[in-house]
C-alpha positions as semicolon CSV with decimal commas, in nm:
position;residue;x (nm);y (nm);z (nm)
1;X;-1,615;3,287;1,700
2;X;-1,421;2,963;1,712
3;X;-1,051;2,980;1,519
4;X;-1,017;2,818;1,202
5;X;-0,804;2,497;1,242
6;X;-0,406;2,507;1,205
7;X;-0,243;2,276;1,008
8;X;-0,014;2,126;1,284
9;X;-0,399;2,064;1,528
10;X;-0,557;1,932;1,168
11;X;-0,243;1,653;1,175
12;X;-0,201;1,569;1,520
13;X;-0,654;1,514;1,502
14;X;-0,586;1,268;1,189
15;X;-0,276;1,100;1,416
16;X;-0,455;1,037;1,691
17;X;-0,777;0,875;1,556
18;X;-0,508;0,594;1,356
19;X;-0,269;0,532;1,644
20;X;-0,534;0,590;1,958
21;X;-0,812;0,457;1,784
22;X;-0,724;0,194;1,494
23;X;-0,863;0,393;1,185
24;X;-0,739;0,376;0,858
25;X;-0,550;0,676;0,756
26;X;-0,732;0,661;0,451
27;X;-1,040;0,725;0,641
28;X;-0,935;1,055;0,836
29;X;-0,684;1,222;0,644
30;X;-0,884;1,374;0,376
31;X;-1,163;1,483;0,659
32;X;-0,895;1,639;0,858
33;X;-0,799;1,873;0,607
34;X;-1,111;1,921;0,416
35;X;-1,094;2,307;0,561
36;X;-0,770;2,403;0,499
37;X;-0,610;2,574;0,177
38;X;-0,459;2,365;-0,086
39;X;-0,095;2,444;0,048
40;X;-0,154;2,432;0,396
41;X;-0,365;2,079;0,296
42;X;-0,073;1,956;0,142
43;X;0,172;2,056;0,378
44;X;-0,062;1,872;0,608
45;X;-0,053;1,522;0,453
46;X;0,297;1,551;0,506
47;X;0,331;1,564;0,814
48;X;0,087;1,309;0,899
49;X;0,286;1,059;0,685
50;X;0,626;1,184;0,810
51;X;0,449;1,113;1,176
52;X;0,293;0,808;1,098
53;X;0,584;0,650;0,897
54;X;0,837;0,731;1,189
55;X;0,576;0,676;1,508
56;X;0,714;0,322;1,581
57;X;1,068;0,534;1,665
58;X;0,883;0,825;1,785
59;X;0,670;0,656;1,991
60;X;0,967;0,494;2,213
61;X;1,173;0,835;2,205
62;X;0,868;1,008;2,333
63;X;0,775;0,737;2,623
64;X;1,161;0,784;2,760
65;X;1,187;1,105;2,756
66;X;0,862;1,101;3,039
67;X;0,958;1,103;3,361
68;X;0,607;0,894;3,417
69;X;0,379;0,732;3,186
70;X;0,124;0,966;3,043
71;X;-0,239;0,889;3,167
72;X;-0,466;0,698;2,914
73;X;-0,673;0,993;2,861
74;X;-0,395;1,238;2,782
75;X;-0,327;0,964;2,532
76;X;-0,337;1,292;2,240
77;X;-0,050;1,456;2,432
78;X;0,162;1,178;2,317
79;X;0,075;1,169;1,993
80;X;0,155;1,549;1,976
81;X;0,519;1,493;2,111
82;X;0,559;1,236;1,834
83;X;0,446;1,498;1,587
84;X;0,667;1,791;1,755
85;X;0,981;1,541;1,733
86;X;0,938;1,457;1,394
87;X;0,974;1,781;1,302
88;X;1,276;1,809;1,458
89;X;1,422;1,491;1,352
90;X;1,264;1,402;0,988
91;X;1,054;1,731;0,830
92;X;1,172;2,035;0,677
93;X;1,074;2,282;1,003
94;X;1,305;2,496;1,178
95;X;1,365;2,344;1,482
96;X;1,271;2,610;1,754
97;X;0,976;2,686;1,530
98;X;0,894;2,298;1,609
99;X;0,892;2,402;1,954
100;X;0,682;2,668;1,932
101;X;0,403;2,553;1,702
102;X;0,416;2,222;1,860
103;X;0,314;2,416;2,225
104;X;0,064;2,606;2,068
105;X;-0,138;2,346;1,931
106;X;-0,135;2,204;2,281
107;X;-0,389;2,506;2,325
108;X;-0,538;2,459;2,009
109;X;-0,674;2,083;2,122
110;X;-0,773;2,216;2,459
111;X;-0,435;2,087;2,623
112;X;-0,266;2,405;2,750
113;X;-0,139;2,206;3,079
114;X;0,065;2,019;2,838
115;X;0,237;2,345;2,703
116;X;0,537;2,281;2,962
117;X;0,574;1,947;2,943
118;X;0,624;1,968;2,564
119;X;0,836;2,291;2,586
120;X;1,064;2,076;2,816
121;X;1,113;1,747;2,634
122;X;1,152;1,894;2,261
123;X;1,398;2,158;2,373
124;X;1,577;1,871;2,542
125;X;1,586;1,699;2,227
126;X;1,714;2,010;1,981
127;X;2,040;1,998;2,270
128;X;2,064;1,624;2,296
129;X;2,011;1,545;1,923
130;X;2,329;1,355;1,874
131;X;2,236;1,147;2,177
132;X;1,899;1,044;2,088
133;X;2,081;1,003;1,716
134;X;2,308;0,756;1,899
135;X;2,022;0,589;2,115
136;X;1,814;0,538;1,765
137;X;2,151;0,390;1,628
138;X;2,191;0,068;1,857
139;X;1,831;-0,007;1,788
140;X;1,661;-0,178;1,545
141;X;1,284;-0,093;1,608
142;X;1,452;0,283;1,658
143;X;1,659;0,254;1,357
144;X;1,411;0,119;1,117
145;X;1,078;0,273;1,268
146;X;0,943;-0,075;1,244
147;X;0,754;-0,307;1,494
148;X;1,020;-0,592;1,640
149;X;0,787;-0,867;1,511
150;X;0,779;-0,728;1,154
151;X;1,162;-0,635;1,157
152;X;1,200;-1,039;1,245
153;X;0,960;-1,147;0,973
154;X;1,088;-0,943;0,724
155;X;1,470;-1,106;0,842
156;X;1,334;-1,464;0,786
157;X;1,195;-1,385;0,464
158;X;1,454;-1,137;0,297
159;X;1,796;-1,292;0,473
160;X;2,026;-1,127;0,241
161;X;1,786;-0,799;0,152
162;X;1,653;-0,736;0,494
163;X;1,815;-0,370;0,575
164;X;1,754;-0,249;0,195
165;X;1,391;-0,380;0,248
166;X;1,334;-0,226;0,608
167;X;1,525;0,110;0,467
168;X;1,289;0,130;0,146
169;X;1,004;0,078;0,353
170;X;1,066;0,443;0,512
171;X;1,128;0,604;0,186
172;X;0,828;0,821;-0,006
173;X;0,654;0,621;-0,330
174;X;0,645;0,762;-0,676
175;X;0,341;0,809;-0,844
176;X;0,346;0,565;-1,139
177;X;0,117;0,544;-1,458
178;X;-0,003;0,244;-1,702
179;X;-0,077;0,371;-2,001
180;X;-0,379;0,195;-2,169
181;X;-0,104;0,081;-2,493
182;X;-0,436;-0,038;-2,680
183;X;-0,511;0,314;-2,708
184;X;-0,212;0,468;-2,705
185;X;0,150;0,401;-2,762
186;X;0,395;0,462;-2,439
187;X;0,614;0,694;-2,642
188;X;0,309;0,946;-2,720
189;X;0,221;0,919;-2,348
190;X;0,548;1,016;-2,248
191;X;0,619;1,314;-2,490
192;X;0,245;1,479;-2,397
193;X;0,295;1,454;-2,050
194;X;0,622;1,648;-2,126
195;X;0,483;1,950;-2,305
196;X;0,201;1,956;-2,064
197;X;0,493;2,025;-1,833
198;X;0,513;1,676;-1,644
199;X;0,863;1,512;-1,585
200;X;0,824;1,139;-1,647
201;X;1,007;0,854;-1,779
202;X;0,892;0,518;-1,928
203;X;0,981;0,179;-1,786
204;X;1,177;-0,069;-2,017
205;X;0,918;-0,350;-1,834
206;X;0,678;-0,374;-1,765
207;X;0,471;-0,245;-2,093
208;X;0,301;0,070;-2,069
209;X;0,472;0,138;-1,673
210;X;0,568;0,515;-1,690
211;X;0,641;0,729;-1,355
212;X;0,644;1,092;-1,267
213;X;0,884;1,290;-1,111
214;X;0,681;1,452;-0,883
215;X;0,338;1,356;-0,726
216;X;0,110;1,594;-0,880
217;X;-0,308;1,599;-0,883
218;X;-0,366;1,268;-1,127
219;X;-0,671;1,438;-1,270
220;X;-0,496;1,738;-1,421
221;X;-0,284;1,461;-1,662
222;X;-0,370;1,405;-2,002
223;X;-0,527;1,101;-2,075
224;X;-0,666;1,038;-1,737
225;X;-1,019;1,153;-1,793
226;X;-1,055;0,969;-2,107
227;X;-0,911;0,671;-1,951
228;X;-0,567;0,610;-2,160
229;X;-0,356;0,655;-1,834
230;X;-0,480;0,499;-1,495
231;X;-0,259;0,495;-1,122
232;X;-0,091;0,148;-1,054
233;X;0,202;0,076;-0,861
234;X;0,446;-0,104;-1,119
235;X;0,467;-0,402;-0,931
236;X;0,064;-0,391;-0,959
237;X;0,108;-0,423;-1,331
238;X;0,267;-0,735;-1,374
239;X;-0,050;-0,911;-1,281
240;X;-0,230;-0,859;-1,594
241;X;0,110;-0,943;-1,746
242;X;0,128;-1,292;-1,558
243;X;-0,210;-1,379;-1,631
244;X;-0,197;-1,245;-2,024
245;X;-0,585;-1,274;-2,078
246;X;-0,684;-1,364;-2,436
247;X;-0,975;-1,200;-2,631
248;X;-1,299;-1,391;-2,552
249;X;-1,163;-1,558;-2,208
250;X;-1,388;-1,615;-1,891
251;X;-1,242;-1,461;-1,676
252;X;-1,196;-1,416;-1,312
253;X;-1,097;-1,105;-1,073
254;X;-1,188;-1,279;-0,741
255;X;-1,117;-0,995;-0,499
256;X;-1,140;-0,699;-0,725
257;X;-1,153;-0,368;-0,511
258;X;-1,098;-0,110;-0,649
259;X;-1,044;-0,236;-0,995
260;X;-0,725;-0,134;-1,067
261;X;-0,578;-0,481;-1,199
262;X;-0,945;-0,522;-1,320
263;X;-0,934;-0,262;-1,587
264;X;-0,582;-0,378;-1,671
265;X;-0,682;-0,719;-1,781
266;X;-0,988;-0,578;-1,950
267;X;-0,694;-0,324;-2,165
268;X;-0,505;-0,630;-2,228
269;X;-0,772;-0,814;-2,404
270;X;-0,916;-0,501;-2,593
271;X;-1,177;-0,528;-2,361
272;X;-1,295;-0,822;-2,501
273;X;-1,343;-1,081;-2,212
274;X;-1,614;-1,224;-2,013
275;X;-1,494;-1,089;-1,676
276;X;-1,661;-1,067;-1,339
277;X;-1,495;-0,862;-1,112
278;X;-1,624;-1,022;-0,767
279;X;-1,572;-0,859;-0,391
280;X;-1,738;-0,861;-0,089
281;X;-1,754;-0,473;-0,003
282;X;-2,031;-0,384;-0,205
283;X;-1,873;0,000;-0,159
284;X;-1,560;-0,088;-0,215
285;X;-1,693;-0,277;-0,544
286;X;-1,847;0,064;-0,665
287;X;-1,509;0,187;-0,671
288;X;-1,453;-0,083;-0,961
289;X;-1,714;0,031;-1,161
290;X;-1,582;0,391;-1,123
291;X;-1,324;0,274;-1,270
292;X;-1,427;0,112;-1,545
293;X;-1,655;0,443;-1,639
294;X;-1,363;0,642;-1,659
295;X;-1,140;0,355;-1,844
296;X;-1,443;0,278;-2,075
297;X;-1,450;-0,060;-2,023
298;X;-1,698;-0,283;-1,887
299;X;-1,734;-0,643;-1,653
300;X;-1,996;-0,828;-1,418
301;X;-1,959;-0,665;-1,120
302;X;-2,107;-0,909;-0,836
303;X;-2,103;-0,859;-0,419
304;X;-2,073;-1,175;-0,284
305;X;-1,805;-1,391;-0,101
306;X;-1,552;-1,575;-0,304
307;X;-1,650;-1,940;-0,144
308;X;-2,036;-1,872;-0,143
309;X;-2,083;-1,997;-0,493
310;X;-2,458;-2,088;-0,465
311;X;-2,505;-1,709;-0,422
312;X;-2,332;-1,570;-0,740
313;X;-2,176;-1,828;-0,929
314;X;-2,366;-2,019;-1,243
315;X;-2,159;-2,292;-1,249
316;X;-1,909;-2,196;-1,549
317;X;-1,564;-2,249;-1,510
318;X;-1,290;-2,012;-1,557
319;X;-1,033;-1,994;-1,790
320;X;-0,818;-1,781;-1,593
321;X;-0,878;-1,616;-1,238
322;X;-0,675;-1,343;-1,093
323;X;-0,709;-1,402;-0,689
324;X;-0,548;-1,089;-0,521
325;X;-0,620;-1,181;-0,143
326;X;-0,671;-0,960;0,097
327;X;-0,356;-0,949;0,357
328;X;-0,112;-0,790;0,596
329;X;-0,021;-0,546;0,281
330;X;0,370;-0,490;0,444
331;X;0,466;-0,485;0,090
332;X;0,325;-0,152;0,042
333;X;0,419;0,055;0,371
334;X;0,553;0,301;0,147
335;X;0,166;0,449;0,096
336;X;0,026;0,346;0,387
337;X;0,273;0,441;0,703
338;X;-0,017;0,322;0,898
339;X;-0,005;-0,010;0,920
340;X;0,324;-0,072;1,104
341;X;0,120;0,097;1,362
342;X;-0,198;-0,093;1,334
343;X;-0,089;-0,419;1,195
344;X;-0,038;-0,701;1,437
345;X;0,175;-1,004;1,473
346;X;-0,160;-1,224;1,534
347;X;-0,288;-1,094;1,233
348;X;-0,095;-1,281;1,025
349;X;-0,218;-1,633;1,082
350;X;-0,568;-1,523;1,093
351;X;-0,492;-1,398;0,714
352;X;-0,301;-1,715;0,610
353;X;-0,581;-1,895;0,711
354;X;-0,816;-1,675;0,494
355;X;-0,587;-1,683;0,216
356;X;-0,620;-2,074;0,172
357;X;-0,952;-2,055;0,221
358;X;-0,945;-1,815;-0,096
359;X;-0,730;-2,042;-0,250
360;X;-0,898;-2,342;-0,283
361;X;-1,231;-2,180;-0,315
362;X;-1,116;-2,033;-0,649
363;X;-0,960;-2,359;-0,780
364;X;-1,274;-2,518;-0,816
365;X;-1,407;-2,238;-1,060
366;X;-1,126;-2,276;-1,285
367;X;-1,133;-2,498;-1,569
368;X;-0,885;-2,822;-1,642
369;X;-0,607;-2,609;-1,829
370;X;-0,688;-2,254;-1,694
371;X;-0,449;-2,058;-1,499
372;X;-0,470;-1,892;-1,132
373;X;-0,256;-1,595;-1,034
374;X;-0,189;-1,616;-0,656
375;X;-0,122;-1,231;-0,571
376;X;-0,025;-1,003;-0,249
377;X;0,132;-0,710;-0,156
378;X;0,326;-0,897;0,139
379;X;0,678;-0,906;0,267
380;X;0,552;-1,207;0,475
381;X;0,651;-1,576;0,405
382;X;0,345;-1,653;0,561
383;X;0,105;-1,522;0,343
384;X;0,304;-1,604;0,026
385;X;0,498;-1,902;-0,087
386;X;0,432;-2,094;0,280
387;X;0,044;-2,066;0,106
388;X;0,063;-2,221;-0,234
389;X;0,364;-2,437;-0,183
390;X;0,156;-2,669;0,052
391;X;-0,149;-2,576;-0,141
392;X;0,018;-2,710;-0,448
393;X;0,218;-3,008;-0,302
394;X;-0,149;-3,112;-0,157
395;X;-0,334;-3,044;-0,469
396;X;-0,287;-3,305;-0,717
397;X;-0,439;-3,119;-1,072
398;X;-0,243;-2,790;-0,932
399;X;0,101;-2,684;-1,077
400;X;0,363;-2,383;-1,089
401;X;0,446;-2,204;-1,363
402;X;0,800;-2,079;-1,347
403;X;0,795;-1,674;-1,329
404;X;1,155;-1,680;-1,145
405;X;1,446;-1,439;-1,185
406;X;1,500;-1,533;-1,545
407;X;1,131;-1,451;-1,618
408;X;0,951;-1,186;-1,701
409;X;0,990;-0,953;-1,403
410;X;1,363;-0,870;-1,372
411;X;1,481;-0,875;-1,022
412;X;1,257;-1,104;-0,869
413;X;1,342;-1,334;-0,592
414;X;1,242;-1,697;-0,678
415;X;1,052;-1,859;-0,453
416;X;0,974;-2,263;-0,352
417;X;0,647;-2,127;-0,546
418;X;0,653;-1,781;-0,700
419;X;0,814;-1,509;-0,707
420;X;0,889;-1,169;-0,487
421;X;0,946;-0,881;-0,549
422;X;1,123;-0,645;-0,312
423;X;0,976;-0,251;-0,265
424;X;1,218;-0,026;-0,464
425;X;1,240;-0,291;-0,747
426;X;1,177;-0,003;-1,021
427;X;1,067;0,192;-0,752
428;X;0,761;-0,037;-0,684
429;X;0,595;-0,187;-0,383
430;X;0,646;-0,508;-0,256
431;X;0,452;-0,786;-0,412
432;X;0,386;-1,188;-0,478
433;X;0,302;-1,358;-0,767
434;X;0,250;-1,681;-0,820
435;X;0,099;-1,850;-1,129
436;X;-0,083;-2,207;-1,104
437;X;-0,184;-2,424;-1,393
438;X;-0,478;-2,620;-1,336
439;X;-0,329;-2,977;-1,506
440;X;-0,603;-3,148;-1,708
441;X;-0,745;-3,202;-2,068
């Protein structure tokens, strides 16, 4: 009778297939630990997220400490030596237990050759911890667990902010709320989430922005099943608060999986908009109308590409259009540790280029006086500012609305176009805006 699976063989499984194989981490983790209690599951997440928001360090420290290269197909072994040091170096477990557990799972995955080899080199590392403390000192990819070309990006774009921005991105994410305040006033929020036992405290800004003090199972809060509190980042939520949809507006979501800032501009109007919520992931879109179930609200969902408008557009312009592009998402590393690992430097023109392609696609559906909101969750000059600046210069009917630091979203970095704002503003991710007005009678 095979063994059930261990915690510690259920992370390094979900490790592997992201940093061996390219998948999301989104797309293993729950599968990994399907099987496993709900402590043991949870215990579990963290230590894939400890692994995976550390591996850019780990993976270096683990690489010197072999005397030769590890052969591609012993590729897992590696991976296990990152999880067995970050143990040691950045999770709660007693280090010789690290050791230990680490060496069995060796067996666990079929590796028991590797049993020595690990033995050896995390031993090494409980007696040489202040050296490898030093060696991750004088080291910048070491220090911040971060890929040399993003470190140099994020330099360039954050001059003065760079360290607090590459030390936030290793830090956990809250869980923050919006509470639906056409339904139900912040205040009342707050206090039941407080008898139902739920620390939390309200934002002064954005509206309705109210985070918990611990991550907890969303489903169990009140007002979640009946739609009056939803997830979103609060740097999510100033989107709806940019764009400020009126009642009976045609409006726009042009890249609206999974509906999140969709059923936040549908709240903000009292649900009383002409809104298609447009992707072209026709799963990803069903995650929108999920959504809107639950939130009670309702849009045109269409599955279609953004540029293709003989396919899904009837030639009606837009008041407003929220265009959240799809890009290198650095802004929110915090949730998904993954992508310093899968994320690429080449990837970034490739998405720039998409991104104006998005761009001017979407001004042509919006109406002489209606507004565009320009969003990401980037770090990266690139995909922000060095977008719709040019965009904007080039465009003769297109221009900026000031949303700089003396705006609406205290904090914010002003931009030659837009605005940034830097993860840990309000303990948020790290997002763009930028709001166009389409010039014209």
């Amino acid at each position: 009778m095979a063994r059930q699976p261990a915690p510690r063989q259920c992370a390094v499984e979900a490790t592997e297939q992201v940093v061996l194989h390219g998948a999301s981490l989104n797309s293993v983790l729950e599968p990994a630990v399907a099987d496993l209690p709900v402590r043991e599951a949870a215990w579990t997440r963290a230590l894939v997220y400890t692994t995976l928001r550390w591996y850019p360090q780990l993976e270096v420290l683990v690489r010197e400490s072999l005397d030769r290269p590890l052969r591609r197909k012993d590729g897992v072994i590696g991976v296990l030596l990152a999880q067995g040091l970050a143990e040691i170096l950045h999770f709660s477990t007693r280090d010789h237990a690290a050791v230990r557990e680490t060496a069995e799972t060796a067996r666990r995955i079929h590796r028991p050759g590797a049993v020595g080899l690990i033995n050896a080199i995390l031993r090494r590392a409980l007696r040489e911890t202040d050296a490898l403390e030093a060696r991750i000192a004088e080291d910048p990819v070491l220090r911040h667990a971060c890929p040399a070309w993003l470190i140099e990006a994020i330099e360039a774009a954050w001059p003065e902010r760079a360290e607090a921005v590459l030390g936030e991105l290793l830090r956990e994410a809250p869980l923050t709320l919006r509470v639906n305040t056409r339904r139900w006033s912040p205040a009342d929020a707050l206090a039941a989430l407080r008898e139902a036992g739920f620390g939390a405290r309200l934002h002064d800004v954005p509206e309705g922005a109210l985070t918990l003090e611990a991550a907890t199972d969303v489903t169990a809060l009140p007002g979640f099943s009946d739609g009056r509190l939803s997830v979103q980042d609060v740097s999510a939520q100033w989107a709806a608060h940019l764009l400020a949809p009126r009642p009976g507006e045609r409006v726009l979501d042009a890249c609206a999986a999974p509906g999140g800032k969709t059923g936040h501009l549908l709240e903000r109007a009292g649900g009383e908009l002409d809104l298609v919520a447009l992707d072209n992931d026709a799963t990803r879109l069903e995650q929108v109308r999920e959504n809107l179930d639950r939130l009670q609200l309702d849009a045109t969902l269409t599955v279609a590409d953004l540029g293709d408008t003989d396919a899904w557009w009837d030639g009606r312009p837009f008041d407003a259009i929220l265009l959240d592009v799809p890009c290198s998402a650095t802004g929110v590393i915090r949730r998904h540790p993954d992508i310093k690992t899968l994320r690429r430097a080449d990837d970034i023109p490739r998405l720039a280029a998409e991104q104006v392609r998005l761009l001017r696609a979407a001004w042509d559906l919006l109406r002489p006086g209606g507004r565009l909101l320009y969003a990401t969750c980037s770090l990266l000059d690139a995909e922000n500012q060095e977008v719709v600046t040019p965009f904007v210069e080039a465009t003769g009917d297109a221009c900026a609305v000031e949303t700089g630091a003396e705006g609406p979203i205290p904090g914010a970095l002003s931009r030659s176009s837009g605005v940034s704002i830097p993860p840990g503003l309000a303990g948020g991710d790290g997002f763009y805006y930028a709001l166009l007005e389409k010039v014209g009678d």
